[in-house]
N, C-alpha and C positions, 0 to 999 in steps of 0.2 A: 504494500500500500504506500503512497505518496500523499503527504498533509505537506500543500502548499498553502502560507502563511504571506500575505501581502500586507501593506501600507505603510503612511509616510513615517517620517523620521521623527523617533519617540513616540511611537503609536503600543511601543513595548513587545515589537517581531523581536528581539533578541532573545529577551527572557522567557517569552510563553513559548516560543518553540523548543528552547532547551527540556523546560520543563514537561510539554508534549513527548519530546522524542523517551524523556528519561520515562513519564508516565505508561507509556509502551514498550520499550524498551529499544524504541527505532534510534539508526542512524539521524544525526544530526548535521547539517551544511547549511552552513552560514557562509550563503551568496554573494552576498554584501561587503565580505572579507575581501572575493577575491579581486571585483573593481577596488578598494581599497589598498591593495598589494600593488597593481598597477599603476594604481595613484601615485602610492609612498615611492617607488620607484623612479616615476618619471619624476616628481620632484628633485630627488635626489640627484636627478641628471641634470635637472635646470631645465627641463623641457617644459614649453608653453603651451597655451592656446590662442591664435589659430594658427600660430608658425610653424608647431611642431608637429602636428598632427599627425602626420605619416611617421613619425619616431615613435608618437605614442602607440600605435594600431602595432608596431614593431615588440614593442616589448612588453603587448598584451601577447602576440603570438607565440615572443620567446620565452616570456616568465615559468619556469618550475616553480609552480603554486601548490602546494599540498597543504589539504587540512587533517589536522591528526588530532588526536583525544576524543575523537566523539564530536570533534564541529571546535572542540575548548584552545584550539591552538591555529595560527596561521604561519607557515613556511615559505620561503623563498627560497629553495636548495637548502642549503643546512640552515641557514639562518631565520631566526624564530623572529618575526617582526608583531603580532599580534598585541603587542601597547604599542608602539610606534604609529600601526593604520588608524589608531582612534582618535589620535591629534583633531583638533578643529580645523588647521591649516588639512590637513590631509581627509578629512571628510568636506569641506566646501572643494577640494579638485577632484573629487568622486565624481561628486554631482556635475563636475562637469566634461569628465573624460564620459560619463557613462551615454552621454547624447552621440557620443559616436556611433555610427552601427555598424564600423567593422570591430569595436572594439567589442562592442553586444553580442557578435556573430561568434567570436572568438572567446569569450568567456561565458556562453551558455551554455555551448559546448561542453565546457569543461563542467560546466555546473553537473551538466545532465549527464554523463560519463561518472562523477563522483560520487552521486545520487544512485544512480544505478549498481555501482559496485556494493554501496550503502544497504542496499535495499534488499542485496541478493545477502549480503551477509548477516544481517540484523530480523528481516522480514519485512523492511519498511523504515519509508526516510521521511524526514520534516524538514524540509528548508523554507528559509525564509528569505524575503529581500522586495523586490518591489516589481515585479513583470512575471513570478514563478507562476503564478492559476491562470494567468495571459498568454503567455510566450513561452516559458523553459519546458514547464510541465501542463501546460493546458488540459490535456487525458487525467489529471488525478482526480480517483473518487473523492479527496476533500480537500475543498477551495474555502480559506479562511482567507476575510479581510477587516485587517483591527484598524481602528477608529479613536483618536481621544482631541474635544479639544485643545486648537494652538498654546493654549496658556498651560496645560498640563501636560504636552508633550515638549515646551520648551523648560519649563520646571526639571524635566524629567532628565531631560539633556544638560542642563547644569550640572544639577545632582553628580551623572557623569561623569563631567568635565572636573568640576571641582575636585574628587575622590582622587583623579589622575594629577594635581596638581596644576592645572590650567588656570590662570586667571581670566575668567570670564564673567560679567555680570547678566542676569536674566532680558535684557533689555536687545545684547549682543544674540543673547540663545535664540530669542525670537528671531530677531534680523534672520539670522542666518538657516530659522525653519523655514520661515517665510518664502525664500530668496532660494531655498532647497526644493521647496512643494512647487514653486512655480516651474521650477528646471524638468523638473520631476514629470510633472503634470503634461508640460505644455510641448515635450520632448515629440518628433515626428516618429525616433523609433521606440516601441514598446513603453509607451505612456502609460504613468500609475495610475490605475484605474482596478476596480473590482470587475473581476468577472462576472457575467448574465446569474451564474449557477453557484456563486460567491453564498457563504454566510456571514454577514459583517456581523464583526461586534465591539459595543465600545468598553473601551477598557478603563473612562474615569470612574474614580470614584469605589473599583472594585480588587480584590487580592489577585498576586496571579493565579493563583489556587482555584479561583471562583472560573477565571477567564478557561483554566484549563480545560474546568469540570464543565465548561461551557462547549467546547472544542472535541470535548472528551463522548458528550452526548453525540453530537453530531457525528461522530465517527460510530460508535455503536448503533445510531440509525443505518448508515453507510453499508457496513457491515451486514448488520441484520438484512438489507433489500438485496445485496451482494448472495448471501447465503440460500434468499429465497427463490431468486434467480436460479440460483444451481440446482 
């Protein structure tokens, strides 16, 4: 089985799909990671946008990206960059390598190749990120899309940031959801959107526990219609 987990940034896809995949016992892949790895990368190169463009689709192609622990760790060849991609510098050039669409072409690939190994080893993968129930995995019996308003997903991103030792004030956190969802949104390839067959759910206000047992249903409906079929 495949539980794809959509929406924007601080909607809380990090958290409740860990806690799905542990709830089942599935593979976990955190998507999200690996345009981030891309990101952190071409920073690191001094590469821009729109001059570098064809350097960056380069070393989305060459990157050795592996995700190891269960989704808990992100790799570049040996080296473990997983706090480095969650920088704030390095999440605002996410959002903007990801409007590429050979760089999209190139790391969904990878997404769905990792998902699959996941899936055949575990029984079943969760990933998250923002085009998985659209584009990566469209075919999965369960399409989740989490929902919280802008003030308590940039709350949430503080929180974040601060923990890591970032100086960031809430005001910043905003700005930069704001100016994320638009990118996000308004993107020509694989725009964030809910799928037709999507179950949204918002996540202010409730535990991730609650959010799970929310996700948790849906998936023993799934199942159950799945079983009946057979």
């Amino acid at each position: 089985m495949i539980i794809a987990i959509d929406g924007p940034a601080g909607a809380g896809k990090s958290t409740t799909a860990r806690a799905v995949a542990k709830y089942f016992g599935f593979a976990y892949v955190d998507t999200g990671a690996m345009y981030r790895a891309v990101a952190l990368v071409a920073l690191e190169a001094g590469l821009k946008l729109p001059d570098d463009e064809a350097s960056i689709i380069e070393v989305a192609r060459s990157l050795p990206i592996a995700i190891r622990d269960n989704g808990q760790s992100t790799w570049i060849g040996p080296r473990n960059v997983s706090t480095l991609i969650r920088s704030p510098e390095v999440a605002q050039f996410t959002s903007q390598i990801s409007t590429l669409p050979e760089v999209r072409v190139v790391i969904v690939e990878k997404q769905q190749q990792i998902a699959r190994d996941g899936e055949a080893e575990c029984g079943g993968a969760v990933l998250e990120g923002r085009d998985i129930q659209t584009v990566v995995f469209p075919e999965a019996e369960v399409k989740i899309f989490l929902t919280a308003d802008p003030r308590t997903r940039a709350s949430r991103r503080l929180i974040e940031w601060q923990h890591k030792g970032e100086s960031v004030d809430l005001a910043a956190a905003e700005e930069e959801l704001r100016a994320r969802d638009e990118r996000d949104i308004g993107r020509d390839t694989s725009p964030l959107r809910a799928a037709e067959d999507a179950v949204v759910v918002a996540t202010d206000g409730i535990s991730c526990d609650e959010v799970v047992e929310q996700i948790a249903q849906v998936v023993r409906e799934k199942t159950k219609i799945k079983k009946a079929k057979i």
